[in-house]
N, C-alpha and C positions, 0 to 999 in steps of 0.2 A: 660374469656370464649371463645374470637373469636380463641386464640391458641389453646386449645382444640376441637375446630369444627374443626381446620386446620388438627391437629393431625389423629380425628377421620377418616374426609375425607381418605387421605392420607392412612391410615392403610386399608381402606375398599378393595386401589385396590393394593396394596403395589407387591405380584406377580403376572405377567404377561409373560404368556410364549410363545415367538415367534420364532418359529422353535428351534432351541439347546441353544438360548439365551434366558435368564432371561431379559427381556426388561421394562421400568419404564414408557412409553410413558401413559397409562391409569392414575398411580398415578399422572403421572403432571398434565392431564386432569381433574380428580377430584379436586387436591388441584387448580386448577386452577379456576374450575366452584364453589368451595368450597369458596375461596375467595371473587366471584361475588357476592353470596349469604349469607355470614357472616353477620349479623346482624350489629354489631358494629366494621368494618373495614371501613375503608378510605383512601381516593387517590386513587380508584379505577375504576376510573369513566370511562375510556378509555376502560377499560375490560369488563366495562358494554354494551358499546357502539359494543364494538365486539361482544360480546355474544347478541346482538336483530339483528347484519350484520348476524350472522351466522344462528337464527333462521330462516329468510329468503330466503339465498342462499344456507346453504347447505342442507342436507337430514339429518332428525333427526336419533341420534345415538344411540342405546342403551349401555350407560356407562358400563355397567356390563358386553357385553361380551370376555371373552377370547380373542379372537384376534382382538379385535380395536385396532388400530394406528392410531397415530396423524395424521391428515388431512394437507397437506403443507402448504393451506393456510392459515391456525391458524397459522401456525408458521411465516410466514412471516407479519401476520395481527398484532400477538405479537409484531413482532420485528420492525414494521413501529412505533410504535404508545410509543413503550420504547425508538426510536433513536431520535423523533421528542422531545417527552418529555426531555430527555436528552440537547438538543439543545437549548430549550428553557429555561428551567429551572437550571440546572447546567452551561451550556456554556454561559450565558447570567450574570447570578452570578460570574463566574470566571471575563468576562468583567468589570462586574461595581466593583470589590475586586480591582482589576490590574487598572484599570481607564481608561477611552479612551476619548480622546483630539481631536474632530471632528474640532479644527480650529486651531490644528498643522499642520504643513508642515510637508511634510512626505519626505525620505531620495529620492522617483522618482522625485519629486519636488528640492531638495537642491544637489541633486548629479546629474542631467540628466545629463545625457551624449550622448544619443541617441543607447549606446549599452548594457549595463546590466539594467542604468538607465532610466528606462523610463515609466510615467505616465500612466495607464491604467484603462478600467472603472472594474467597482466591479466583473460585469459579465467575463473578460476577462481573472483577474487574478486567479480568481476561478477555468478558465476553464483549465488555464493552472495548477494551482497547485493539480488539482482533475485530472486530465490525465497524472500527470507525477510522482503522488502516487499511483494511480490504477493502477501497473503493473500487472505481471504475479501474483503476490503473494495474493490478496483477492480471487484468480480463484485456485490456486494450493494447499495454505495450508490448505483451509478446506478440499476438496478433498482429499488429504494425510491423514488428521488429522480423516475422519471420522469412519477411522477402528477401534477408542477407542468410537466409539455411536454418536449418532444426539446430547446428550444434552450437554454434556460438552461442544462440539464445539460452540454448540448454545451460552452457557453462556458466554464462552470464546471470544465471536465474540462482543457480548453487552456491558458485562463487562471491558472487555480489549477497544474494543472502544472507550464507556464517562467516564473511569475514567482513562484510560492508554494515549491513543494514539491520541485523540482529544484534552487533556489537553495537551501532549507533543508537537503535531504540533502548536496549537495555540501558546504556549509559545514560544518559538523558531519564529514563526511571530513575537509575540508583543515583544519580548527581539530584536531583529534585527532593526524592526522598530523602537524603543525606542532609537538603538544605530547608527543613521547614515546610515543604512542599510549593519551594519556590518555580515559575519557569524560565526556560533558558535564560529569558534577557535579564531577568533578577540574577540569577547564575552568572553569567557575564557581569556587570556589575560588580557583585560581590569579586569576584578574581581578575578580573579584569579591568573594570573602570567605569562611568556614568556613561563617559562618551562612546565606548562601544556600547552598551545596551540600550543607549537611546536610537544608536543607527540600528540594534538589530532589530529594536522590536519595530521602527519603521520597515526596514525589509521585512520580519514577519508580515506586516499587516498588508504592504501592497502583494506580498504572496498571496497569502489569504483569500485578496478581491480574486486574483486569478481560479482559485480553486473553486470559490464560489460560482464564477462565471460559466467553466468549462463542465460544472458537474451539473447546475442547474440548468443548463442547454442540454445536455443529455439527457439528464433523469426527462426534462419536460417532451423530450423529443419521444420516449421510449412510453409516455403516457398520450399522445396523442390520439385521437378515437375517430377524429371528423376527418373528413376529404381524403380520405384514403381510399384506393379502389380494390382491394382484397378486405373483404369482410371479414373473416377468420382472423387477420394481422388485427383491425381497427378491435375485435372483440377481446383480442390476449391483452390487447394495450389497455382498454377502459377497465378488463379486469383486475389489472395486474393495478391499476389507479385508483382502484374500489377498494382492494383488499389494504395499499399502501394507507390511504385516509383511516380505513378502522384499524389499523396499527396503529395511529397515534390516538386514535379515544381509545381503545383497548389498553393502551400502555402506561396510561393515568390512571385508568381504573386500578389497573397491577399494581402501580406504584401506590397507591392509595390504601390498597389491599396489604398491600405487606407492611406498609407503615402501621397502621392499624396492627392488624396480628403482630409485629415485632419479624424478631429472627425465626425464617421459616427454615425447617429441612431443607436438604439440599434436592433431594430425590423430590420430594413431595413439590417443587419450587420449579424443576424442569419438569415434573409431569403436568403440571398446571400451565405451565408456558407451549410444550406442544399441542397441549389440548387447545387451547385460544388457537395457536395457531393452525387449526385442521377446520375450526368452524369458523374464524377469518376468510379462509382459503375458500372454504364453500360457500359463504353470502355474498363474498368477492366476484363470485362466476356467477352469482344469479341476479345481482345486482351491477353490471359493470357502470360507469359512470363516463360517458362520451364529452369532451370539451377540445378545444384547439390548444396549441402547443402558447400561445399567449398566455392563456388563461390560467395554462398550466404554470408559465413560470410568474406568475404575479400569487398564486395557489401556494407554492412553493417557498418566495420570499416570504410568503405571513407566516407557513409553519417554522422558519428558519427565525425567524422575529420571535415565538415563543421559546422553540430551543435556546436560544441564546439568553434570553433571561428566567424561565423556570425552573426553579431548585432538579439538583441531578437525578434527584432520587425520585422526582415525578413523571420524567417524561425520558430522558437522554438512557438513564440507567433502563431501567424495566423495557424498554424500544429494542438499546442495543443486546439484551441477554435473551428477547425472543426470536431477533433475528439471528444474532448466532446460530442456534437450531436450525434456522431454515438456509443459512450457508452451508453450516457443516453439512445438512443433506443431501443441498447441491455437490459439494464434493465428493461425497460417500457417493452418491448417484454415480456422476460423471466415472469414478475409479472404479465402480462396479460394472457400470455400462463397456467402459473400454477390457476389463475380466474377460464379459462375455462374449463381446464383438470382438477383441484383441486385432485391432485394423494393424494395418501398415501405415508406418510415415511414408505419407505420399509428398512432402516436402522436400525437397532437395538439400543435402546436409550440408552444403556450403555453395553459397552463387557468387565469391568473392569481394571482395575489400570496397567494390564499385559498382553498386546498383542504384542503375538509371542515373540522377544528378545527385542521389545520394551516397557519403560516404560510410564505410562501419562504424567508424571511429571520428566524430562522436557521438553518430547520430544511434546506434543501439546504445551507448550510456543512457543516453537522455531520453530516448526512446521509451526503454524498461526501467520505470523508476520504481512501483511500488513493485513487490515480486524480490527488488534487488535492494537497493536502497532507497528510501525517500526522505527528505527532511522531514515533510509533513508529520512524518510519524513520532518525528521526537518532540513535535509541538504537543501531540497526544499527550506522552507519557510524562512531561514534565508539564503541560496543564491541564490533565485533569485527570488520567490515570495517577499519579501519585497521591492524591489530593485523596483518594479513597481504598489506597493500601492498609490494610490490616495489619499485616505484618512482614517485614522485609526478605524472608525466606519465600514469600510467593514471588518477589520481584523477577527469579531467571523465567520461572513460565507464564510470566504475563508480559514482559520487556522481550527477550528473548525468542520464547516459545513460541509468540502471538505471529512473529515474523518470519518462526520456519513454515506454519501453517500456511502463510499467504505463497510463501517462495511455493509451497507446494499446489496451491492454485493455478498460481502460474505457468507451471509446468502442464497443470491442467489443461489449462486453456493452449498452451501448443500442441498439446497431442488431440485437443480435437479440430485446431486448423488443420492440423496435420492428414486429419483421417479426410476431412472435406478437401483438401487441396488438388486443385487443378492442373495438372501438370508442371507440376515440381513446387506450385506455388500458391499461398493464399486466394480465394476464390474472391468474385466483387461481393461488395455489401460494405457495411460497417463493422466494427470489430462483434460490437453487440450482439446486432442480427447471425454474425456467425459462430457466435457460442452461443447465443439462446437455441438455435434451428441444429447446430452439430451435439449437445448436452439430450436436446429433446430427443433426436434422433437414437442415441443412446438407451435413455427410458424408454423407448417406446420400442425396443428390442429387448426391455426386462415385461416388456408388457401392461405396461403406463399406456391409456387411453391418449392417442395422439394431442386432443385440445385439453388435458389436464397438463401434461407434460409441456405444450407451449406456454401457457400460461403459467406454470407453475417456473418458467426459468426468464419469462419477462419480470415478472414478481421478483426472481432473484438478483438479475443483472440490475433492475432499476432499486436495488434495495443495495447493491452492494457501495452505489454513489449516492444516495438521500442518507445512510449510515452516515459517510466520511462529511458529506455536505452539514449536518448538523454539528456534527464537533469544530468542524472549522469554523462557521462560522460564532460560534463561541469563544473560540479561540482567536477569531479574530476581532469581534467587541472587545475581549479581553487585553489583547495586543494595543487595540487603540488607547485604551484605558491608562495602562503603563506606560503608553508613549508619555503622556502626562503628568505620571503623577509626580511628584519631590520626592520630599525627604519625608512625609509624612503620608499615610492614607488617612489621617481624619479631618472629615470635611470639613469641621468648625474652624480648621489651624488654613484650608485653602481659600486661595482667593477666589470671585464669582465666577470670573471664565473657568477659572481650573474646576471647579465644581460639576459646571455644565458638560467640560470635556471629558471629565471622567464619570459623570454619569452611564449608569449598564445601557439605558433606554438610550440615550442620544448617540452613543459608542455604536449601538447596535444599529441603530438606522441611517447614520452615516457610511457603515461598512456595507450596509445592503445598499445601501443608492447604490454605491460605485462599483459594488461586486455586480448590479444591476445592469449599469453603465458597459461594462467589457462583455456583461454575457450577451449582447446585441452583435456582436463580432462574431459570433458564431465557435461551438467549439473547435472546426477545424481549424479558425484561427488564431486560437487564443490555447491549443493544446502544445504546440512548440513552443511556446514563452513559458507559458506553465513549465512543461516535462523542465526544460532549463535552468527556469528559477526555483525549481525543487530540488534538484539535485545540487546546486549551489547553497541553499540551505544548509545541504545534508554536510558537505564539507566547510561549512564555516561551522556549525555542532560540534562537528568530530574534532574540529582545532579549539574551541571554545571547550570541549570533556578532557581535551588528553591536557589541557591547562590546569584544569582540575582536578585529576587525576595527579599531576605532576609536583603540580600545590599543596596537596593533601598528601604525598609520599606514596600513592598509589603505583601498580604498573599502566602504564600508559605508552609505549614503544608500539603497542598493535593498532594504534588508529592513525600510526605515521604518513603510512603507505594507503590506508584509504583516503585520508585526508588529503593529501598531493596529489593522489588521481583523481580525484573528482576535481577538486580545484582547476586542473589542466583542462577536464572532459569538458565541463559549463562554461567557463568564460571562451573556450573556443565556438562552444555551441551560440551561447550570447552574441558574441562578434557577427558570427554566420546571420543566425538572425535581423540584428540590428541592421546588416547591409544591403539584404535582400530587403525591408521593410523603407530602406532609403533609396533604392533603386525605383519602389514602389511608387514613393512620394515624387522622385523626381521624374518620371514615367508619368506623374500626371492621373494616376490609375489609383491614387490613395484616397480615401474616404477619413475626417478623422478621429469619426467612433470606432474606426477600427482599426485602420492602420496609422492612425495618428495616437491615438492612447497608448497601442501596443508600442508604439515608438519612444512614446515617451516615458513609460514602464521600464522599457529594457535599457535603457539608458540611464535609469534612476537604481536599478537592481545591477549593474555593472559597478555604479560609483558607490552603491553601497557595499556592495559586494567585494570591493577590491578595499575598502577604508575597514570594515568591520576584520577583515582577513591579516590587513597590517597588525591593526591592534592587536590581536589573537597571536600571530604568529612571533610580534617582537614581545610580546609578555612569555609566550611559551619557553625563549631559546633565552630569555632572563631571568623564567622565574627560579633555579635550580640555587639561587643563594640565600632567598626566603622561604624554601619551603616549609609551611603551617602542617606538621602530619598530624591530622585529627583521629580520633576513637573510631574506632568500625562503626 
């Protein structure tokens, strides 16, 4: 009977007509208030709970007319209380399946070494692991993605979060920490064989150059000061550039500070870090720093040159736990601001399967990668998040946790295209510019001084990608290093080239030439090979953990079905790509720092992409007669 109530619901508001689109926002509304009121439904309790917040605070609506839209803050009230539950319930479950060993020694414990390895409390490595996945990517692809409607994106943010990409990060944590605080390709290797892990950590490392490319054209673009004809924009930017530079001598000094003092308080450690950053913030605005978008990305590769070889604990650590603070504010802002203003999705909840020459499918996969899934993120957690696990009981809220926080950025960021959108749809600009100008809009409706508030979320959007631009490209010296190395890491037993190729310095300046090299192509065009070859990542992980899983006697049955959709989603997006990019060349219209590199990227992350996937997938469907089930 309660399916036929759903049914009936559901048909009463079925069309919905919002300006030239056919819009679904009322049906969801019904089957949704349909659901609270079903007689004999269950597990609903949380939606009940919404619906007596909402009788309260918003203004009663009448369901029936014509142009009601979904209220933003239902949608985010939705998606707080499905990410929480997620967390609690499936990521808590996936824990106790996998097992966790609160009085194992963890690899920051057995490998300290005082520079990758190194002990930290739960809150620290959270903060770094949720700051250096929340790049540009939970702010840009919904934004992109929203010109196919608010709800798919919506689903695609929840959905792909706790069953894609919080299962993927956690695993890649607890398979690393399980193995010595190895990363993936070491992981591969060990269960899989030499020859996959030499092709993955090749595909890691030309991913890498991509991340680098796409993130340091932005962050450089969002720091720009000169040649611009709105003064007000050139001042958020040199500010938001001023405040970003004493972040990193500020974050030495931190790091120096706490070395010295030992283990500080946890409270006394975040009151010291807000405090830096509130007089950051203010010498930032008095001092902005004006240069061109060149200067900025040659600026940028030198800071990315220390990152990648100064100990964690000096500069990467203490960076990424005060910018935490200044994300998590951003969000807390952003959800307090939509509280107050509670707009309407001015979006249109579905524009169908075919927008423009774009398709939904596969282009919103790849589209929204961090937000839902990302590979990138499992390069995190298994190179350098484990690496300073304390104890394996933090693992679900740091693997896990770090990933509903971003899904719910996400979400962010389409409820404030949402509030800005132009008739039915995303307004022009960049994605950036329209969550820095829609976030600021917000605050300055809680009553934030209009030029604190611009500047205070250019600071955020360009911090959310110099965050993830640092760890990668660590990650990726790191990746070059292993392509390398033997059977041994001690340099006296290699020979000279292998010596020099795994050196950190030469690893590191090789990966910035070439991540140097593609970021000249410009992020728009080097964002679709990216979004691609990340999410390709993410499904050769997910086959490469449920091996591990399956090897070790684990459950591993629930990364089946992410692992085969994503697989389908990227190689078709790949294809798509690589034809349009040949059409390019033949057309005579190809350049080949750009469309010849990306050419020949995408064609090297296909053939590795399809070789690494064999291995993985014929070890998986044989490993069921040697299974090694190890101790929790």
């Amino acid at each position: 009977m309660k399916y036929l109530y759903f049914m009936e619901m559901g048909t009463r508001g079925h069309v919905i007509k919002h300006g030239k689109q056919s819009g679904n926002a009322e049906s969801l509304e019904l089957f949704v208030f349909g659901c609270l009121r079903a007689p004999e439904t269950e597990g609903f309790f949380v939606l009940r709970a919404i619906r007596i917040f909402l009788s309260v605070t918003t203004k009663q609506q009448d369901i029936r007319k014509k142009e009601t839209k979904m209220n933003s803050l239902v949608i985010i009230l939705i998606a707080m209380a499905v990410l929480v539950a997620g967390y609690v319930f499936y990521g808590r479950w996936l824990a106790k399946k996998w097992g966790i060993d609160e009085k194992a020694k963890t690899p920051a414990f057995t490998h300290e070494d005082g520079e990758d390895f190194v002990p930290s409390s739960k809150f620290t490595v959270f903060s770094h692991q949720f700051s250096s996945i929340a790049g540009a990517g939970p702010v840009t692809g919904p934004i992109l993605a929203s010109v196919f409607g608010w709800v798919p994106v919506l689903l695609w943010l929840l959905i792909g979060g706790l069953f894609f990409g919080a299962v993927q990060d956690f695993g890649a944590l607890y398979a690393s920490v399980k193995n010595e605080g190895k990363s993936m390709g070491m992981i591969i290797e060990k269960y899989i064989g030499k020859t996959g892990r030499k092709l993955f950590m090749l595909f890691c490392w030309l991913f890498t150059l991509l991340v680098i490319a796409a993130f340091t054209d932005m962050v450089a673009g969002t720091f720009v000061g000169t040649g611009l004809e709105d003064a007000s924009v050139a001042y958020a930017n040199g500010s938001a550039a001023s405040i970003s530079m004493l972040f990193i001598l500020v974050a030495v000094i931190f790091g120096l500070i706490q070395k010295k003092v030992g283990k500080m308080n946890e409270w006394v450690k975040a009151v010291v870090a807000i405090g830096l950053l509130v007089v950051m913030f203010a010498v930032g605005m008095h001092l902005p720093i004006y240069a061109s978008k060149t200067a900025w990305i040659y600026i940028i590769m030198a800071y990315l040159f220390l990152a990648s070889v100064m100990p964690m604990w000096l500069l990467m650590q203490p960076r990424d736990y005060m910018t935490t603070f200044m994300l998590l504010g951003m969000i807390i802002g952003a959800v307090l601001g939509v509280v107050v203003a509670h707009p309407d999705m001015e979006l249109n909840a579905f524009n169908g399967f075919q927008v423009g020459n774009s398709s939904l499918f596969p282009t919103l996969f790849v589209t929204i990668a961090c937000g839902a899934v990302s590979g990138f993120h499992s390069l995190v957690s298994s190179g350098t998040s484990s690496k300073t696990i304390s104890n394996e009981k933090d693992m679900p809220m740091v693997g896990y946790g770090a990933m509903i926080v971003e899904s719910l950025l996400g979400v962010v960021a389409l409820v404030v295209v949402g509030a800005v959108a132009v008739n039915g749809t995303k307004p022009d600009g960049t994605p950036f510019s329209i969550f820095s100008s829609g976030v600021a809009g917000f605050l300055e409706k809680m009553g934030v001084p209009v030029t604190v508030a611009t500047v205070f979320m250019t600071m955020c959007v360009s911090a959310l990608a110099l965050t993830s631009l640092d760890s990668v490209a660590r990650i990726g010296r790191m990746s070059f290093q292993e392509l390398f190395l033997g059977d041994t890491t001690d340099t006296a037993k290699m020979t000279p080239v292998q010596r020099v190729l795994t050196n950190k310095y030469f690893a590191t300046v090789i990966t910035l030439f070439f991540g140097y090299l593609l970021t000249l192509g410009g992020y728009n065009n080097v964002w679709p090979l990216f979004g691609s070859a990340n999410q390709l990542l993410a499904a050769l992980v997910l086959i490469a953990l449920a091996v591990f899983l399956k090897t070790t006697g684990r459950t591993g049955w629930t990364l089946y079905f992410p692992m085969g959709m994503m697989l389908v989603v990227t190689f078709t997006a790949l294809i798509q790509k690589t034809i349009a990019l040949v059409k390019n060349v033949a057309a005579g219209q190809a350049t080949f720092l750009v469309d010849g590199l990306q050419l020949i990227v995408a064609v090297l992350l296909m053939v590795l992409g399809v070789m690494v996937a064999y291995s993985c997938i014929r070890k998986l469907f044989g490993a069921g007669k040697n299974s090694e089930k190890e101790a929790a």
